[in-house]
N, C-alpha and C positions, 0 to 999 in steps of 0.2 A: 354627557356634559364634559366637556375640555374645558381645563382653568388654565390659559394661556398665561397669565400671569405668573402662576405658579410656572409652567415648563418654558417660558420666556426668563425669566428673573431668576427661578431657583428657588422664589423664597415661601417660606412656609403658610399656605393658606387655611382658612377656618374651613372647609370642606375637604380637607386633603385625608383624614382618619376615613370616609365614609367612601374617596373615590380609589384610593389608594390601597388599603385595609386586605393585608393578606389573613384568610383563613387556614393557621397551621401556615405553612410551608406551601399553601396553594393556591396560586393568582387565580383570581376572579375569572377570569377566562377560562379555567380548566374546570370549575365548580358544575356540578349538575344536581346534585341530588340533596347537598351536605345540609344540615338544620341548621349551621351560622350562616349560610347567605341569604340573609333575609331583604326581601325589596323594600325600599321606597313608596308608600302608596300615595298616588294621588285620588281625592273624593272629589267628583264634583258635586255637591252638595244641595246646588237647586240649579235650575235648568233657566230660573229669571235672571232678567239682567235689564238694567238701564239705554246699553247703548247695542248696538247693532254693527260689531266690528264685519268687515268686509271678510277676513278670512277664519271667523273662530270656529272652530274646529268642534263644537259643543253644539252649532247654529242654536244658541241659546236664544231665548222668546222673553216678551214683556210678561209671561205670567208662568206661574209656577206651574211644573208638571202636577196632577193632582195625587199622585202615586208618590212621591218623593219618598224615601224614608223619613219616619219619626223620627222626633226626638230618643224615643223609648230604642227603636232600631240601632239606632244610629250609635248608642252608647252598647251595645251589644256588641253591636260591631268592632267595636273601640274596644272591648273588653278584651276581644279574640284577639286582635291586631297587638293590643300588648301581653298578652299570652303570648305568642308567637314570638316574638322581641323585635317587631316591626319598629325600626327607630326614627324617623319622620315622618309623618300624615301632613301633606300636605292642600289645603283645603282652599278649595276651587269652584268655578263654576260651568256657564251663568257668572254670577256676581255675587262670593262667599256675603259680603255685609249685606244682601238683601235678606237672608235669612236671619230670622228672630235669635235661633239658639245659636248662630256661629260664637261666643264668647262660654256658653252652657257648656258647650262640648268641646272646645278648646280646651279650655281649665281642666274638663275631665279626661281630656287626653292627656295632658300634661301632668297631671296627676298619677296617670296609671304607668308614666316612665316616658312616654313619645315624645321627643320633640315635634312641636306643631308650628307650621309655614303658613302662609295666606298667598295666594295670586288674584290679584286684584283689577280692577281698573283704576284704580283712584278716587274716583272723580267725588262718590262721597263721602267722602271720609274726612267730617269735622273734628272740631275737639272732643266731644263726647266719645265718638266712635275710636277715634285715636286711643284716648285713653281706656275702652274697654278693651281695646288690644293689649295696653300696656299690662292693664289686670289682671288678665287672660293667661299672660305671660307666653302670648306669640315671642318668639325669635324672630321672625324675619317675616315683612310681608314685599313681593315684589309685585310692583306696578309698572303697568304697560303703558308705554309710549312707543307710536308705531311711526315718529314722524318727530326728524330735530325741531320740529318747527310746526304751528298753532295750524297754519294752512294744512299740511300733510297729516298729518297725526288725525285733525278734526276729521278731515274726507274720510281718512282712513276708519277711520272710528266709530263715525256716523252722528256725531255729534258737534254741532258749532260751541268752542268752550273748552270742549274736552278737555283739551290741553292743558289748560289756566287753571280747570277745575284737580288735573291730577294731582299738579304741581304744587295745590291747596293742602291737599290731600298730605301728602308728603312731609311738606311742613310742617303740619298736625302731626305726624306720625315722628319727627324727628326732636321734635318739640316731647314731646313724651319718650323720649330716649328707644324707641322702637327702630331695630336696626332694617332698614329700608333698600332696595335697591331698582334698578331698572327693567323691563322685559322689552325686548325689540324682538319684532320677527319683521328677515329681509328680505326683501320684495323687489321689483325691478320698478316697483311704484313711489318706493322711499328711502334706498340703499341711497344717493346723494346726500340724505340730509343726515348723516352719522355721523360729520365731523359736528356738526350743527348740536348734537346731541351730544359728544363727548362736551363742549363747551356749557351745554344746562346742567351735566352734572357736575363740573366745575365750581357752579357760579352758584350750586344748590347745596354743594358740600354730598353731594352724593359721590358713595364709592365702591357699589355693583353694580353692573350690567351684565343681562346675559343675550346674548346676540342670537336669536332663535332661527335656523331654515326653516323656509316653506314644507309645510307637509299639507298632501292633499286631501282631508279631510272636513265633516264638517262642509260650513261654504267657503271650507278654502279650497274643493275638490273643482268651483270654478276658476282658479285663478293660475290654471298653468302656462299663462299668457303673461304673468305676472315673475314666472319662474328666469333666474339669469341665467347667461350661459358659462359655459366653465371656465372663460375668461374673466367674466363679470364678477363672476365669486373668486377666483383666487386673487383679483387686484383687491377686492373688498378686505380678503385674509389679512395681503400684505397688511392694507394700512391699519387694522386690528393690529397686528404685530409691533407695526411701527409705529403706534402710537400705546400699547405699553411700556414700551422699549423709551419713549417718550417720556413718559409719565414716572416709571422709575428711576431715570437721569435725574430729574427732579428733585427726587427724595421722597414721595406719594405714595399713599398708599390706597390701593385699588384693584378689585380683584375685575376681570374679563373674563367671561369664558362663554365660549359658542355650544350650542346645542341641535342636534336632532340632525346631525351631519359630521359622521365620524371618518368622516375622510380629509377633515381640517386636523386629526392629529398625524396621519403620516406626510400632511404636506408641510405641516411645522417642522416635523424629523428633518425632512430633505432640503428642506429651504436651513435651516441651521449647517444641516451635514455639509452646507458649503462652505458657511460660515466657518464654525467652531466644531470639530467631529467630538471633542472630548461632551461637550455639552449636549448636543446632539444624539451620543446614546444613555447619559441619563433620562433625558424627553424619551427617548424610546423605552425603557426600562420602566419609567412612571406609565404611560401609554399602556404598555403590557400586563402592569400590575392592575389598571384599571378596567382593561377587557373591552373597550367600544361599549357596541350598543348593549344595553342590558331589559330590551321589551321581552317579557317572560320570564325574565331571571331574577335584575334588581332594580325592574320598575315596574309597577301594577296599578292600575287604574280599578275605582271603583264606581259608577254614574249614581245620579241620583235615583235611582230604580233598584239599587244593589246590585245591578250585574257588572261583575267581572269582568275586565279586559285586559291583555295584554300590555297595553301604557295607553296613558289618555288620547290620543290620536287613532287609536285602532278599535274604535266601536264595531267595525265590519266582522269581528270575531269575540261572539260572547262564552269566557269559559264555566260561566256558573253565576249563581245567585245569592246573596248573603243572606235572603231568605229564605231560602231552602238549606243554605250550607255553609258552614263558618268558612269565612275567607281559606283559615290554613289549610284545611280539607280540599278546596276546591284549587288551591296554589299549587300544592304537590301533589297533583291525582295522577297518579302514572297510568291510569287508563284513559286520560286523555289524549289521544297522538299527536293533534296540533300543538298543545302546550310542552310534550313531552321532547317534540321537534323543536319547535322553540330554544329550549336549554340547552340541546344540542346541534345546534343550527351551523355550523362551521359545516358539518356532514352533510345539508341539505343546499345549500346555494348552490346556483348557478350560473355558468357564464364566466366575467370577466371576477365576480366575487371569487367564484370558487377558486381560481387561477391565480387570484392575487396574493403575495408576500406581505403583506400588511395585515391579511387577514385577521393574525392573533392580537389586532389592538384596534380592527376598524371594530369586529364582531358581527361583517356581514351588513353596516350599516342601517338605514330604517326597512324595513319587509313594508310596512303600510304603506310606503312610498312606491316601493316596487310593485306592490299590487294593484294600487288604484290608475298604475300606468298601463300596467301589462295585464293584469288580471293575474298572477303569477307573485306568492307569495315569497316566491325561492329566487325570482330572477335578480340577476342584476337590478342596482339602487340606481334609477336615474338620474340623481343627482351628484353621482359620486363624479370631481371634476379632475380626477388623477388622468395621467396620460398612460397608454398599454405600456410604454417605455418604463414609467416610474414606478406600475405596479409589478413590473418582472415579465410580463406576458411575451415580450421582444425578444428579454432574452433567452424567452422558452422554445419562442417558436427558432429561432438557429439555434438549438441544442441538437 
């Protein structure tokens, strides 16, 4: 996750302790082993959901898996996770509000020390539900809009409404003082309508978004027809750029930040380093401090089954089961070699990753993208839209 805001602006964002956060004298990126780097987990919590987006990554179903974890599980789990000092649990699906206890087990995350997050779709979440969020004492729930606009979003969605209904949603949720923000993932299906969407959060008083790349998983493993090309994504960058850059002229406050394509923080570096070089290696110094991708390290996915993944997008590699084995246990098992590679993954890529100078802030970009391309967890990220010139490779090969 890149807060562009923050490495655009400078100025200090509510996320910046968790993405920035040295342990001792040791950027995140050098960490393997250490007991402070603890992940992020994402649960997804029930495998139900109301709508039928085109690319969810969960391919979540109208009815609940029958396995799901308990309630009783489930606070188990939550017990380990704050043992551990896992510091957000963020709770997912499917569709976290179709489940009875998501407010049961909020409260008692929140209770045991974790901050607790919702990713949502919106669409129903009235005042009741709002306010058991509020009681619950969720932080933050982010709702998905995949589309500036009721036509794209609905298509996108699988739902005629959707839209109108998130937007319901939100309201409820802001109305109850629950800090709310956006989720977009960009597509060659709905990247146009993002000016369309910075103006709904405008007009809505919203002030996150977080701008998600395509990853292939899930039924998003049909849509690499759907994927830009590495033109298509760097003008998309710019005008992210240039519309913080926008918005803090202003005087606004608004956090941006893109995800699950860590190759938007060295093209920020370079596109500044034209600009401004002094500003330009504090972005690179925050960048570095934050280590790129961190699947296996400081992000962990749990499904509603209790198996373990690497981050929520990478169900193709299970590293254990919460029922057979407390999360911490199954986290740092150094006789697992996938996972073990994982932590040390700068040592495992290949290709144009290996080769590139960016390396120490991309972190190797997403592997789940590289694999369901090539079959090859180590190879180059196909998405990564740097030029050989910009990542060094040019100037290696005339060495």
């Amino acid at each position: 996750m890149i807060d562009f805001s923050r490495l655009v602006t400078g100025k200090i964002q509510p996320g910046d302790e968790l993405r920035y956060k040295r342990h001792g004298k040791t950027p995140h990126y050098l960490i393997r082993y250490e007991k402070d780097a603890k992940p992020i987990v994402v649960w997804n919590m029930t495998r139900v959901c109301n709508l039928h987006c085109i690319h969810c990554y969960a391919d979540a179903k109208d009815k609940p898996h029958p396995l799901e974890l308990s309630t009783a599980e489930a606070k188990k789990m939550i017990d380990d996770l704050a043992q551990l000092g896992v510091p957000v649990l963020l709770f997912s699906g499917g569709e976290p509000y179709m489940r009875e206890d998501l407010f049961e087990l909020g409260k008692y995350a929140q209770e045991k020390g974790i901050r607790t997050v919702i990713s949502s779709n919106g669409t129903l979440i009235d005042e009741s539900l709002a306010r058991g969020t509020r009681e619950a004492k969720f932080s933050y729930v982010g709702v998905s809009l995949d589309g500036g606009n009721p036509e794209v979003n609905d298509k996108f969605r699988g739902l005629k409404g959707a839209f109108e209904m998130a937007l319901k949603g939100i309201r409820h949720l802001k109305e109850h003082h629950v800090k709310v923000g956006l989720r977009f993932t960009i597509t060659a299906y709905n990247y146009k309508t993002i000016p369309e969407l910075f103006k709904v959060m405008e007009r809505e008083g919203i002030n996150r978004i977080c701008f998600y790349h395509l990853v292939y998983s899930g039924r998003g493993k049909k849509l690499t027809k759907a994927e830009l090309s590495p033109q298509e994504t760097r003008k998309i960058i710019d005008m992210i750029i240039e519309k913080v850059e926008e918005i803090d002229k202003k005087g606004n406050l608004i956090e941006v930040l893109t995800v699950d394509n860590h190759a938007d923080g060295p093209y920020l570096y370079l596109r500044m380093l034209e600009k401004d070089p002094e500003k330009a290696e504090k972005i690179y110094e925050l960048l570095r401090l934050n280590g790129g991708n961190g699947s296996g390290t400081r992000i962990a996915n749990i499904d509603w089954l209790g198996n373990v993944h690497p981050d929520q997008f990478w169900w193709d590699h299970t590293l254990g089961n919460v029922r057979e084995r407390p999360f911490s246990e199954i986290w740092y098992d150094e006789n697992n070699e996938f996972l073990m590679k994982l932590k040390d993954k700068k040592r495992w890529v290949k290709g144009r990753c290996a080769r590139c100078r960016f390396l120490d802030i991309c972190g190797g970009n997403f592997r789940a993208r590289a694999e369901a391309v090539t079959g090859d967890p180590w190879a180059p990220d196909p998405a990564c839209y740097l030029t050989d010139e910009e990542i060094g490779m040019e100037e290696a090969k005339s060495q």
